[in-house]
C-alpha atoms as a printed R data frame, in Angstrom:
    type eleno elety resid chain resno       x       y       z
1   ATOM     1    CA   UNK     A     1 128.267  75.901  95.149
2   ATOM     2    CA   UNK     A     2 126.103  73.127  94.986
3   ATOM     3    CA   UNK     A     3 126.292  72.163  98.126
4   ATOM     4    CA   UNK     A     4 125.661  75.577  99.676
5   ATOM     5    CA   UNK     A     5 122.769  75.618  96.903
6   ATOM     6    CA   UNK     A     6 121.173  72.538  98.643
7   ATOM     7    CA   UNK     A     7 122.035  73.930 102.293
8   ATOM     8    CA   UNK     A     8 120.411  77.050 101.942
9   ATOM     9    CA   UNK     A     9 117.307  74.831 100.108
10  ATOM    10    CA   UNK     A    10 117.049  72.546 102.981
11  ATOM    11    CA   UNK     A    11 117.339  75.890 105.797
12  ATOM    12    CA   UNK     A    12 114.168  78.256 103.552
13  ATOM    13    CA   UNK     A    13 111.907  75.038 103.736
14  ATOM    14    CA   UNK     A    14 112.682  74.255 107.398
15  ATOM    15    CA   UNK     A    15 111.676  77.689 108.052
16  ATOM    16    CA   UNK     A    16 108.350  77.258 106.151
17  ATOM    17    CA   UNK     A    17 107.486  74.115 107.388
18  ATOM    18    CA   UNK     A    18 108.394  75.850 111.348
19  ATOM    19    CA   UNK     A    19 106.448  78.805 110.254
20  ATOM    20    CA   UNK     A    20 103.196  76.498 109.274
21  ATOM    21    CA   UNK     A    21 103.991  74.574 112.219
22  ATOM    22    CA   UNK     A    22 104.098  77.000 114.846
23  ATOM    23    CA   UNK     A    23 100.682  79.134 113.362
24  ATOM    24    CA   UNK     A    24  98.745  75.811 113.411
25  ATOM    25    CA   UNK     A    25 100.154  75.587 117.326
26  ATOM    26    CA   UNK     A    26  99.477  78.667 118.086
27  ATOM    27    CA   UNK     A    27  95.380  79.901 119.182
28  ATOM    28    CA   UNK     A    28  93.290  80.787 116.322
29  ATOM    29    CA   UNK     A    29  92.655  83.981 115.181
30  ATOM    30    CA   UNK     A    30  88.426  83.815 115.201
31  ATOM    31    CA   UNK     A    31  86.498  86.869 113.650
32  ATOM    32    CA   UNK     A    32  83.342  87.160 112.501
33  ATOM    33    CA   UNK     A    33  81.888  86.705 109.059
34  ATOM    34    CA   UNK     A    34  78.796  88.516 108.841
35  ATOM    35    CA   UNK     A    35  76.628  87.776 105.871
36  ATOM    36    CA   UNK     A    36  73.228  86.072 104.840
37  ATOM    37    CA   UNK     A    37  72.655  82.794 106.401
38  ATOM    38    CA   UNK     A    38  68.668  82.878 106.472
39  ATOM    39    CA   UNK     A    39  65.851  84.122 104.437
40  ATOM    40    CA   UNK     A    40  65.662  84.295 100.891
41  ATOM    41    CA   UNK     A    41  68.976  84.875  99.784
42  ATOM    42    CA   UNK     A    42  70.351  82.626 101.885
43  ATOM    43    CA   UNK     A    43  72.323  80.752  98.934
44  ATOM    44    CA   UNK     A    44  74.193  83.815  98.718
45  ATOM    45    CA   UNK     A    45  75.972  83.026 102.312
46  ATOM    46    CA   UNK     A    46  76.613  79.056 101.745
47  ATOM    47    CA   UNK     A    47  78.420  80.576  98.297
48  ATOM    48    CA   UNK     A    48  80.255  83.162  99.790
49  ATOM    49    CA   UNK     A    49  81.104  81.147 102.932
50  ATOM    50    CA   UNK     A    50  82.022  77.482 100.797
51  ATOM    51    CA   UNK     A    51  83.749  78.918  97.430
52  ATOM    52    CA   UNK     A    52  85.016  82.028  98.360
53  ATOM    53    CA   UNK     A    53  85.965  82.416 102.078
54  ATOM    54    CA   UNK     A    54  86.884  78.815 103.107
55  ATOM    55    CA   UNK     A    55  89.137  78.454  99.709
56  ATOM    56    CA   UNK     A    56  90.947  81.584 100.618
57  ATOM    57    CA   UNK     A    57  91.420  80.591 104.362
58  ATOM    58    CA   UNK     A    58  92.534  77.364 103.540
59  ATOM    59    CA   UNK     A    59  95.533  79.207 101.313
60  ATOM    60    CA   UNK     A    60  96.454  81.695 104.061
61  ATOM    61    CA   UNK     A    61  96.717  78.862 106.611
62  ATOM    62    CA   UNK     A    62  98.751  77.045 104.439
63  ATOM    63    CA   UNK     A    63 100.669  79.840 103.956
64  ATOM    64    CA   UNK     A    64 101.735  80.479 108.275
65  ATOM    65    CA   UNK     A    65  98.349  82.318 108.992
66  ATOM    66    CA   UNK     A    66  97.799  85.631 110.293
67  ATOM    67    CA   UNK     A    67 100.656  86.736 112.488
68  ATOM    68    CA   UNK     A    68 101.499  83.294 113.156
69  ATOM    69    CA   UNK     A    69  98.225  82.131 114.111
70  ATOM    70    CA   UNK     A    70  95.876  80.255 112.043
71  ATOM    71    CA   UNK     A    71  93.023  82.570 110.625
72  ATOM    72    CA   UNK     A    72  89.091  81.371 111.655
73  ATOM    73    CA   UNK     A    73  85.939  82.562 110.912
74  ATOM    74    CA   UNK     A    74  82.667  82.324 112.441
75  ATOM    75    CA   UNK     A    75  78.955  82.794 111.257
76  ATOM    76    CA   UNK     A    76  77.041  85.626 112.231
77  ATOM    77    CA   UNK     A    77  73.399  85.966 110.249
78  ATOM    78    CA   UNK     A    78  72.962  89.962 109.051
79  ATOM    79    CA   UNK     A    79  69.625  88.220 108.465
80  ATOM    80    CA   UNK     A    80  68.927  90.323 104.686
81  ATOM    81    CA   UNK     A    81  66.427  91.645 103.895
82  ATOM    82    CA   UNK     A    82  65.647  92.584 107.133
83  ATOM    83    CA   UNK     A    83  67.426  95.162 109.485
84  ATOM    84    CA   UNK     A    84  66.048  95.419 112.631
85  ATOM    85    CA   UNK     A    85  67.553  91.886 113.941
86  ATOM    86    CA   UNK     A    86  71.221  92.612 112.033
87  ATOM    87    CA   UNK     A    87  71.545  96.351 113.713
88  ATOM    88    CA   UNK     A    88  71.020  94.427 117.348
89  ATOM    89    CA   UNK     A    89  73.391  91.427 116.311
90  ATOM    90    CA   UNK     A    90  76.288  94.281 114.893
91  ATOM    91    CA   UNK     A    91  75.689  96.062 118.031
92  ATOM    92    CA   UNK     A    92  76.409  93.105 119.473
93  ATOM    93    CA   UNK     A    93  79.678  92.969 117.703
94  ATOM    94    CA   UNK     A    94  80.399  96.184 118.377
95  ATOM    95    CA   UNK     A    95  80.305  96.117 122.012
96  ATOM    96    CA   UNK     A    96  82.769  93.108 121.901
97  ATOM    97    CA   UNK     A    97  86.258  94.244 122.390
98  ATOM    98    CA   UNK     A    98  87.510  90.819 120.880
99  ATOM    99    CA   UNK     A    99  85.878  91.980 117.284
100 ATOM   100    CA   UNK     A   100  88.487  93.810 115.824
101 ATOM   101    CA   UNK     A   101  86.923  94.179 112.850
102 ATOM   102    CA   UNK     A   102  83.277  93.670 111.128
103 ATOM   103    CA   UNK     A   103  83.631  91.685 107.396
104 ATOM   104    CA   UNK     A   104  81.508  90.385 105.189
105 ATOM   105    CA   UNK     A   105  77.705  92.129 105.602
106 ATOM   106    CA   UNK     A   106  76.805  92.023 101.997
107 ATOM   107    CA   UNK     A   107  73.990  94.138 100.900
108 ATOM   108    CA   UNK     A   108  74.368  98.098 100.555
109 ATOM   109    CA   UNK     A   109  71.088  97.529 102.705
110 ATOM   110    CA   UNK     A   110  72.568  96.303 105.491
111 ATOM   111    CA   UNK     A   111  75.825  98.481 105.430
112 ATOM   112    CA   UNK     A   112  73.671 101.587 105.601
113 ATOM   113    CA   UNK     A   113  71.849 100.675 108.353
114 ATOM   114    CA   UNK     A   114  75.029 100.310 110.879
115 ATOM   115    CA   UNK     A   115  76.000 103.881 109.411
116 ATOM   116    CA   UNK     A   116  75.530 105.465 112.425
117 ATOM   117    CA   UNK     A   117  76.545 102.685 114.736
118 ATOM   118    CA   UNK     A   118  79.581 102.063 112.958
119 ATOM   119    CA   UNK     A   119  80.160 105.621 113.441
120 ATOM   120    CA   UNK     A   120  79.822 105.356 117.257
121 ATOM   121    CA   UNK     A   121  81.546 102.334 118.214
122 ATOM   122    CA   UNK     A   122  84.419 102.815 115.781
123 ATOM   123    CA   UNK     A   123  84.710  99.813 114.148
124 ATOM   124    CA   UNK     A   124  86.141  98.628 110.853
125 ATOM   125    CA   UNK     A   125  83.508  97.392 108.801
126 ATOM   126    CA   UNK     A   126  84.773  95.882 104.804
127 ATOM   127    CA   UNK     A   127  82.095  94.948 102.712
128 ATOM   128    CA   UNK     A   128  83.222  93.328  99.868
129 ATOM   129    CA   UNK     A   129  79.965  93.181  97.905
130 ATOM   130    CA   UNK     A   130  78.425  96.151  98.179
131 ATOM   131    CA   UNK     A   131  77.694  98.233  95.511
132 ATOM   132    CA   UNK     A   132  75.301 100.255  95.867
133 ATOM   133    CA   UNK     A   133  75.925 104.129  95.319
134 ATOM   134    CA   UNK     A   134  76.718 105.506  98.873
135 ATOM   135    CA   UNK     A   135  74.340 108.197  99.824
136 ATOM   136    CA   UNK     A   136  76.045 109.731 102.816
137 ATOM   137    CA   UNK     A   137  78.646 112.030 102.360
138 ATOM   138    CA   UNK     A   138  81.805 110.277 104.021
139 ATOM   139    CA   UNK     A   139  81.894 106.796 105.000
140 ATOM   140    CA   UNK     A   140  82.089 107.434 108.608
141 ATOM   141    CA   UNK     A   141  85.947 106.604 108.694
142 ATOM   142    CA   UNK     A   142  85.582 102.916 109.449
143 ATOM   143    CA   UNK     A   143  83.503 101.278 106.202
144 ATOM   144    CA   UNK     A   144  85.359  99.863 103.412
145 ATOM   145    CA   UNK     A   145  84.423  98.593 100.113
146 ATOM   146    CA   UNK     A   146  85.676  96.922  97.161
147 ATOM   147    CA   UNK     A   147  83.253  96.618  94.577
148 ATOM   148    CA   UNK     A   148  83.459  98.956  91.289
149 ATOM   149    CA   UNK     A   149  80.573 101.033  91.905
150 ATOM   150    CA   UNK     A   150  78.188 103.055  89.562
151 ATOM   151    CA   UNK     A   151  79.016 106.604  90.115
152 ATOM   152    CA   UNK     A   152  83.222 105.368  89.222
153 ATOM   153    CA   UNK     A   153  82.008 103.188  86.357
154 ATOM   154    CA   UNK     A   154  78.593 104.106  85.021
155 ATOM   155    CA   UNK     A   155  80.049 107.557  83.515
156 ATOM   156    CA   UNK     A   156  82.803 105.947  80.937
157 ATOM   157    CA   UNK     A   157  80.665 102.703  80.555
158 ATOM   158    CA   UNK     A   158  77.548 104.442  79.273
159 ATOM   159    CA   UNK     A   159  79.120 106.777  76.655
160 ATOM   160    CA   UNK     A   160  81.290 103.254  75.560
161 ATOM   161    CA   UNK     A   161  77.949 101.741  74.780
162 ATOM   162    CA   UNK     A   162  76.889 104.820  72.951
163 ATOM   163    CA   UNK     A   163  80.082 105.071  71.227
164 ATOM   164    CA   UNK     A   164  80.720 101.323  70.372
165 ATOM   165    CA   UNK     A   165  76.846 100.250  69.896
166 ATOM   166    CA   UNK     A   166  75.740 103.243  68.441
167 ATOM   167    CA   UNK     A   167  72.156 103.656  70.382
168 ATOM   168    CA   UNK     A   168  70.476 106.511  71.935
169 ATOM   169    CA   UNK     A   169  67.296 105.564  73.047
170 ATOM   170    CA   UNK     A   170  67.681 104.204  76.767
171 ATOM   171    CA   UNK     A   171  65.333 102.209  78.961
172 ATOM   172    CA   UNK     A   172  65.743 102.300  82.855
173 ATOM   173    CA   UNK     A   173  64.527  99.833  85.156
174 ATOM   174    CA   UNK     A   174  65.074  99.654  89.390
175 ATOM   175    CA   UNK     A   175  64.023  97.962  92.384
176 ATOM   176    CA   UNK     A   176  62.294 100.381  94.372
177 ATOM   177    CA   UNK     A   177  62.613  99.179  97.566
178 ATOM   178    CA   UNK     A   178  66.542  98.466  97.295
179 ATOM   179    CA   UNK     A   179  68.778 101.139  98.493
180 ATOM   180    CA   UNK     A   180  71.477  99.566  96.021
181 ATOM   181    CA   UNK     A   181  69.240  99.839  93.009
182 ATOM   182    CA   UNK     A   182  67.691 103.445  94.419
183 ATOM   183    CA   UNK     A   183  70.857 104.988  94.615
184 ATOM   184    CA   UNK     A   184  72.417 103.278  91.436
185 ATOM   185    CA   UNK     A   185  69.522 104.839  89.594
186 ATOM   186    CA   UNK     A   186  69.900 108.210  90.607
187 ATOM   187    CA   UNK     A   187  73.349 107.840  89.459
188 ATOM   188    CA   UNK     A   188  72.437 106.333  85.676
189 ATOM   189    CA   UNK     A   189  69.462 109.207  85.515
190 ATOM   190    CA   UNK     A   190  72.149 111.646  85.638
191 ATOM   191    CA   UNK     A   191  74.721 109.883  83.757
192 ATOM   192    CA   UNK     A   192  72.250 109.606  80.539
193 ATOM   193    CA   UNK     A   193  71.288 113.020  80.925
194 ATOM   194    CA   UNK     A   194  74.837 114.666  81.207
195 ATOM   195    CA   UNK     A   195  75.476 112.156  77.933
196 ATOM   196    CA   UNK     A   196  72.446 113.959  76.210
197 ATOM   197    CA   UNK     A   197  70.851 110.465  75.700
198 ATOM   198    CA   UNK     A   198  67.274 109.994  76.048
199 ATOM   199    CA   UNK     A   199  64.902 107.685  78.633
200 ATOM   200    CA   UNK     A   200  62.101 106.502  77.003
201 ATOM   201    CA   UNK     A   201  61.033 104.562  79.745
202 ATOM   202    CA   UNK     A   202  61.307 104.137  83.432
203 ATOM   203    CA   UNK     A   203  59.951 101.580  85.472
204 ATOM   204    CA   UNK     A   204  59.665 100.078  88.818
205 ATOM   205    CA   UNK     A   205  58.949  97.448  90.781
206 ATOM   206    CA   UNK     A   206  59.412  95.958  94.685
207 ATOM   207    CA   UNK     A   207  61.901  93.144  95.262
208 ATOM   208    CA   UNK     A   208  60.873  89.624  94.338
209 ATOM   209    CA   UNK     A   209  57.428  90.793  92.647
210 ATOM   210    CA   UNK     A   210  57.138  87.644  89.793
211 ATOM   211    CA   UNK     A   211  54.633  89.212  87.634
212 ATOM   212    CA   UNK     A   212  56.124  92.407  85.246
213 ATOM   213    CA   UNK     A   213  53.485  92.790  82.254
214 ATOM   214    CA   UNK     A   214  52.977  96.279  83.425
215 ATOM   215    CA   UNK     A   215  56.618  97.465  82.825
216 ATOM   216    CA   UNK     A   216  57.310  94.758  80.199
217 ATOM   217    CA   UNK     A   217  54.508  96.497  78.086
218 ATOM   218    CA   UNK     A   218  55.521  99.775  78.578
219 ATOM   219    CA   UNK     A   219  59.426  99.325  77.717
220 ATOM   220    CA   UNK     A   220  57.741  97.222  74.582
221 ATOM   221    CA   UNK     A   221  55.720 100.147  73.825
222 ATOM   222    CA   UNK     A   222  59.026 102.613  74.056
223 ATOM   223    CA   UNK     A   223  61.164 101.069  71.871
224 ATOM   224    CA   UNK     A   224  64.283 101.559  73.374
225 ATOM   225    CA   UNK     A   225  67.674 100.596  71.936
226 ATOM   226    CA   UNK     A   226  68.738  99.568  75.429
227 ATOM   227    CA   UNK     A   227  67.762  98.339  78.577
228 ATOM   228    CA   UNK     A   228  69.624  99.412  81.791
229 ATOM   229    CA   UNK     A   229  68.785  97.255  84.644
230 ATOM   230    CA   UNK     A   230  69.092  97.658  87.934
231 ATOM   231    CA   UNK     A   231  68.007  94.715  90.498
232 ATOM   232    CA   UNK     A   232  69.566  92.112  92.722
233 ATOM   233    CA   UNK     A   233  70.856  89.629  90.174
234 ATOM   234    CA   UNK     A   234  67.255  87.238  90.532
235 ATOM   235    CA   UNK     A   235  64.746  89.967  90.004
236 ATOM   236    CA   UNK     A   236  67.201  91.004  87.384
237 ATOM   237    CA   UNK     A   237  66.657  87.707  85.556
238 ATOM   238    CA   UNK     A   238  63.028  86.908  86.078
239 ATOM   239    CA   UNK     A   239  62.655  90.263  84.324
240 ATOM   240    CA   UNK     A   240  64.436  89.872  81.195
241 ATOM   241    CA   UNK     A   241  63.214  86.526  81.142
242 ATOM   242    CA   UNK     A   242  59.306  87.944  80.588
243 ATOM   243    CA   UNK     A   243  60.836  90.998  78.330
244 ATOM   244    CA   UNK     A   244  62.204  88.523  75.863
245 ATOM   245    CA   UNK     A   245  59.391  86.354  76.258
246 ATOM   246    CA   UNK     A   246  56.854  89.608  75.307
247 ATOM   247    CA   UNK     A   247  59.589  90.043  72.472
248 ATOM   248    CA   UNK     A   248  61.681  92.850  73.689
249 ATOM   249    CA   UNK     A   249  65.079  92.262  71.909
250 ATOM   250    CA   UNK     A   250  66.893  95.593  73.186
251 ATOM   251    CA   UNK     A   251  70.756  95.457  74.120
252 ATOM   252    CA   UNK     A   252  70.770  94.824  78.353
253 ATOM   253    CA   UNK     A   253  73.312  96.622  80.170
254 ATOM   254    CA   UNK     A   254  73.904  96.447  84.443
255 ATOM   255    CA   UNK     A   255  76.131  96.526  86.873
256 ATOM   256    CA   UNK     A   256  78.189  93.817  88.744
257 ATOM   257    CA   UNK     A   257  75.032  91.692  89.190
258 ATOM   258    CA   UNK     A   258  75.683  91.057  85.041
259 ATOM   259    CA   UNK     A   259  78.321  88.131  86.092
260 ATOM   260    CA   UNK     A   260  76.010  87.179  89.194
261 ATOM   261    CA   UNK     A   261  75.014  83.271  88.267
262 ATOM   262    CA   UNK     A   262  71.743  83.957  89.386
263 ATOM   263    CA   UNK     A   263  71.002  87.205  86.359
264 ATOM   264    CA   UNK     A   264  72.166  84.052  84.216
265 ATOM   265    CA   UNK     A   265  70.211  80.872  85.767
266 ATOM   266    CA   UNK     A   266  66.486  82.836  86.195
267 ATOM   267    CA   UNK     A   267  67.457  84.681  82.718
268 ATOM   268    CA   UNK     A   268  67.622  80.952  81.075
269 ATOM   269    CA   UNK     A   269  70.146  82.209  79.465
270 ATOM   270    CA   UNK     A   270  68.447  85.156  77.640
271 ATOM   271    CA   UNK     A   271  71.111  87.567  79.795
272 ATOM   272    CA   UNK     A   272  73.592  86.216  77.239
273 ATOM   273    CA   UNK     A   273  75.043  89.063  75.305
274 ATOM   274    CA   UNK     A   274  74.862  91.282  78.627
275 ATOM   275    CA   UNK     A   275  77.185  94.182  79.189
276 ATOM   276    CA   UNK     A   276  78.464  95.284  82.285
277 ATOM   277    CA   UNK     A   277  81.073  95.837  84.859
278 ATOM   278    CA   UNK     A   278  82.916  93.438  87.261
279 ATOM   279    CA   UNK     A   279  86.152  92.408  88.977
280 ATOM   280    CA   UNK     A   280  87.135  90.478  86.484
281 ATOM   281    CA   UNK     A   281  86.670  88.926  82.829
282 ATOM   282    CA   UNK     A   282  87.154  84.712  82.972
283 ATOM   283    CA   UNK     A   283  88.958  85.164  79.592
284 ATOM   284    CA   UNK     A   284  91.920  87.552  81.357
285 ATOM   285    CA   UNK     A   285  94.849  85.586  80.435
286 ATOM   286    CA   UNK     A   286  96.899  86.742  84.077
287 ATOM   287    CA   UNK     A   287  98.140  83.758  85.879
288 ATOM   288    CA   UNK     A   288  96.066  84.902  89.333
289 ATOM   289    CA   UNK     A   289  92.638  85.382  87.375
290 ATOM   290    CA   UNK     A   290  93.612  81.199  85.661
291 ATOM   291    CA   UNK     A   291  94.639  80.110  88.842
292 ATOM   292    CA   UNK     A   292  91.487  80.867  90.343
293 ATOM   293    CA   UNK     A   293  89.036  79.603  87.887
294 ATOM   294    CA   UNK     A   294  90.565  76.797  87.788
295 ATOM   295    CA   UNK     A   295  90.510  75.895  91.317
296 ATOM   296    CA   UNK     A   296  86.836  77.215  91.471
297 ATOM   297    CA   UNK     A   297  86.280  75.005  88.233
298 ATOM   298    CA   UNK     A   298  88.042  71.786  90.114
299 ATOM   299    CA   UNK     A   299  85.506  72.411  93.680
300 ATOM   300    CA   UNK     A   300  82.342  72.973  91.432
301 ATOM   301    CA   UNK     A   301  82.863  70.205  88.735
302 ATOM   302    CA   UNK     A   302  81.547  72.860  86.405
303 ATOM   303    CA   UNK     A   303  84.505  73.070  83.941
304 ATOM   304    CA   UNK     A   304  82.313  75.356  81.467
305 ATOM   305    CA   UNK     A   305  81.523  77.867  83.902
306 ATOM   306    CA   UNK     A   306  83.388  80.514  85.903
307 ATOM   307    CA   UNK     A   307  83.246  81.873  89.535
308 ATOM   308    CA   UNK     A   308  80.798  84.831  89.378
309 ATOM   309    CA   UNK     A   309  81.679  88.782  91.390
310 ATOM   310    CA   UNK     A   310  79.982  87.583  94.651
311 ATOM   311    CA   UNK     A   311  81.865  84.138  95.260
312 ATOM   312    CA   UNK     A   312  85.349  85.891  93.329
313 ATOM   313    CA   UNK     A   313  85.010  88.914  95.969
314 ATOM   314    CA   UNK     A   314  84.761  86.983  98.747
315 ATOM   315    CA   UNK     A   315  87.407  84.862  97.942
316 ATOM   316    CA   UNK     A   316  89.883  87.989  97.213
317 ATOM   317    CA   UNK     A   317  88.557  89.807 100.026
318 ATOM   318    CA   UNK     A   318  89.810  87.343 102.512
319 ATOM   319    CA   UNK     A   319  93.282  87.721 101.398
320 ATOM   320    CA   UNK     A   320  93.235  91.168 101.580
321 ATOM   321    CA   UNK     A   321  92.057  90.386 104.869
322 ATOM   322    CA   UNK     A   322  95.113  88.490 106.115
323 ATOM   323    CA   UNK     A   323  97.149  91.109 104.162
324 ATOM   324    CA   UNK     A   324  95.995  93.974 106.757
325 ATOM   325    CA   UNK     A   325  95.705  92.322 109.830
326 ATOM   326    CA   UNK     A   326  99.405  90.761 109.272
327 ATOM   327    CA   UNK     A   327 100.779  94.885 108.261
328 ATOM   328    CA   UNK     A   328  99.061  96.296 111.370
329 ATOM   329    CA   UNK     A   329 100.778  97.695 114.089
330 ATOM   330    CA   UNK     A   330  98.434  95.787 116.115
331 ATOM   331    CA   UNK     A   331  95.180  94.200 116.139
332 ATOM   332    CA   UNK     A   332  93.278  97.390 117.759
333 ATOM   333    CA   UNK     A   333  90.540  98.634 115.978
334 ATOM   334    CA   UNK     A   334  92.622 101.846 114.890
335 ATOM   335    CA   UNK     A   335  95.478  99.787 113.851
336 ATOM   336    CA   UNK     A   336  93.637  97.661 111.287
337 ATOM   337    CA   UNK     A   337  91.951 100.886 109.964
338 ATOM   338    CA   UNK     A   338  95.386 102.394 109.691
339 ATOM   339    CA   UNK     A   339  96.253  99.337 107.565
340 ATOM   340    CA   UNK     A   340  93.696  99.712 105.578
341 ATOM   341    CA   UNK     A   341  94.968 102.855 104.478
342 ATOM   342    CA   UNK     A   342  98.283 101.451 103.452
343 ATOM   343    CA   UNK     A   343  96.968  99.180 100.964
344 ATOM   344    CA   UNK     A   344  98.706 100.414  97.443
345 ATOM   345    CA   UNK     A   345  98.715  98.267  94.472
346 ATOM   346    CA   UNK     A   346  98.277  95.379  96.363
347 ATOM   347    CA   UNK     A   347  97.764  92.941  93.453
348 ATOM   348    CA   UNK     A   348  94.458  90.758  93.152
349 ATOM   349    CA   UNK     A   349  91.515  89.061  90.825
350 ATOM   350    CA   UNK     A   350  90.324  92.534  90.041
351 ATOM   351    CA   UNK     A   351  93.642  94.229  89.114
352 ATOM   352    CA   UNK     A   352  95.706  96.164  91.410
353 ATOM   353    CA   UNK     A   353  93.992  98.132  94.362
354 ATOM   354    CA   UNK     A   354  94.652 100.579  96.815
355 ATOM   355    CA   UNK     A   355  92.810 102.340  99.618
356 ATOM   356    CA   UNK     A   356  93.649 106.159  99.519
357 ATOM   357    CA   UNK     A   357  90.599 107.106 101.707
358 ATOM   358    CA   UNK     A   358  87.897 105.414 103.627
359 ATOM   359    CA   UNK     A   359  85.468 104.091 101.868
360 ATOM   360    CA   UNK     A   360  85.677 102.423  98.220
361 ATOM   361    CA   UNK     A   361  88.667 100.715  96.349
362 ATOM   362    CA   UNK     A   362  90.798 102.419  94.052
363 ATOM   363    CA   UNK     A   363  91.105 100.890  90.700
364 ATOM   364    CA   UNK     A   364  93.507 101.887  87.756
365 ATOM   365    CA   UNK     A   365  90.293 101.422  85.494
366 ATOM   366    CA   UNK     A   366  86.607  99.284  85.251
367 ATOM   367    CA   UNK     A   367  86.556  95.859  84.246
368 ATOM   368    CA   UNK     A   368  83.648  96.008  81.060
369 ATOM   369    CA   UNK     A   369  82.373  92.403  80.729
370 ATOM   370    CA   UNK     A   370  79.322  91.126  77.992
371 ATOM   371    CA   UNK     A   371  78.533  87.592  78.985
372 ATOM   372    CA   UNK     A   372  78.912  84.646  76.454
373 ATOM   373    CA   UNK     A   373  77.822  81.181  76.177
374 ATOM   374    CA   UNK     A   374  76.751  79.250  79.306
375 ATOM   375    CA   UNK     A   375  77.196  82.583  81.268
376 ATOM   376    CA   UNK     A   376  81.001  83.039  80.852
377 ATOM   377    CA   UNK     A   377  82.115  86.675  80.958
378 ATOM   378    CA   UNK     A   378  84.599  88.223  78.626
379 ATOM   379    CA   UNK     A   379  86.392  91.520  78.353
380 ATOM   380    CA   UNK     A   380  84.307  94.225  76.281
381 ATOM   381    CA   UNK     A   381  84.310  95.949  73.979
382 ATOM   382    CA   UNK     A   382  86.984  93.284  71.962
383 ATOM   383    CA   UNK     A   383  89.630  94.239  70.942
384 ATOM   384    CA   UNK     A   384  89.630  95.736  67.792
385 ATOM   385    CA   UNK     A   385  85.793  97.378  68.433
């Protein structure tokens, strides 16, 4: 017995070492990873790119590749906030029948405005971090996305902090020029209302505006029990750093920009108590959630922090990635849709998902985070609220 025991050892790692071997022989697998590598949020690409893609590359190759073949990505700027330049450059893409599929893009922003395109040229596009409330009424059959997003989460999350906090009085704040924080709004406005819970303010401003004494004193002046905020994660924080500053001290609540380490760094700290919704909770004792803040944790050096929803989506993402292009048929364009669709309960970070339709992730249920010290994120409500 022992000797077959030790046979059969030595034959399964053979086969994995042959298996590593022949994908790092074999031509790479290049595809595109189109996200923000200029302009202001360009941080947000050298994140995604450095502590969430290359990590999860580095696994899959590890692990044989993709069909045998190592797995490579290249650069391609989608040049946020602007639009113009990224529709030319994903026409580009497009027109290239070597790109079998479009990932990365980023902002709900830029998604929307390769709608139509996508449409045309019929090409899988999965944004990870997206999560903006889609305005159209299908998603064209070719965009996928796997952020929570408002219109799933903002219904049971709202009435929890009702229930659990016991406040009534709500104020609402959005970027206007944002399509993310536009149609996220529209979605909270009707969410409150439906709850029977009253706005006693609503404000506005354009992205990266520094100076908020306007809106600050009219939220101040409204005395609202809570403050609903809806911004990228920076003009999130530069904002409740001036409200607490002017002495607002009302409950925040967002979306999946509450774990973003930006809402925290340009908050100094204020967005501590936060609640809001997010792949994941740092304190989630499964071994895959561990595993990866620990790794993230051992790359940083920060030992006291924990990967945020843009970096953590990226990284998960990219497996799911590999997952579909190694269960296609082929690697057409059609094919890797197809596979799409046959994602169930595939398990990740963010719990078990499944595609059922084109368009966003299914989730068994939200992920309701509050942040704690030094920005971590835990589960909320506790248990026991």
């Amino acid at each position: 017995m022992r000797v077959f025991s030790t046979l059969a050892m030595a034959v399964a790692l053979a086969t994995v070492a042959t298996g590593t071997a022949s994908a790092q022989s074999k031509e790479p697998l290049r595809l595109p990873f189109a996200y923000i590598f200029s302009g202001p949020y360009i941080e947000y690409g050298e994140r995604a790119w450095n502590l969430g893609l290359i990590p999860a590359v580095e696994e899959i190759n590890k692990a044989g590749g993709v069909r045998g073949r190592p797995l490579e990505f290249y650069k391609v700027d989608v040049r946020y906030p602007d639009t113009a330049q990224w529709i030319s450059e994903f026409r580009r893409l497009c027109n290239d029948p070597k790109v079998p599929l479009v990932y990365g893009v980023g902002a709900t922003k830029s998604t929307l405005a390769i709608y139509e395109d996508t449409n045309k040229c019929g090409v899988p596009v999965f944004n990870p971090s997206s999560g903006g409330s889609w305005p159209h009424k299908d998603f064209g059959e070719w965009t996928f996305r796997y952020q929570p997003t408002a219109g799933k989460v903002y219904p049971s999350m709202i009435a929890k902090v009702h229930e659990v906090l016991g406040v009534s009085r709500f104020a609402i704040s959005h970027t206007q020029d944002d399509e993310y924080a536009v149609n996220n709004n529209k979605v909270l406005k009707n969410v409150l209302s439906g709850l029977g819970l009253k706005v006693v303010s609503n404000t506005s401003f354009r992205g990266k505006e520094t100076n908020f004494a306007s809106q600050v004193a009219a939220i101040r002046a409204a005395k609202p029990d809570v403050m609903v905020l809806t911004h990228q994660a920076g003009d999130a924080g530069t904002f409740l750093l001036q409200l607490r500053d002017r002495g607002v001290d009302a409950q925040v609540v967002s979306d999946t920009i509450t774990s973003n380490v930006d809402f925290w760094k340009l908050s100094k700290g204020h967005a501590k108590g936060a609640i809001g919704y997010a792949l994941y909770a740092a304190d989630d004792p499964r071994p895959k959630v561990q595993n990866w803040v620990k790794m993230w944790r051992e790359k940083t050096g920060k030992m006291d922090a924990s990967p945020d929803n843009i970096v953590t989506a990226y990284y998960d993402a990219t497996h799911i990635v590999a997952h579909v292009l190694s269960t296609a048929k082929d690697l057409s364009r059609e094919s890797i849709r197809d596979a799409f669709l046959q994602v169930k309960n595939y398990e990740t970070i963010s719990g078990t998902v499944s595609w059922n339709a084109v368009g966003d992730v299914d989730r068994p249920s939200a992920v309701l985070i509050q942040i704690g010290e030094g920005g971590l994120t835990h589960n909320w409500p506790k248990k026991g609220s």
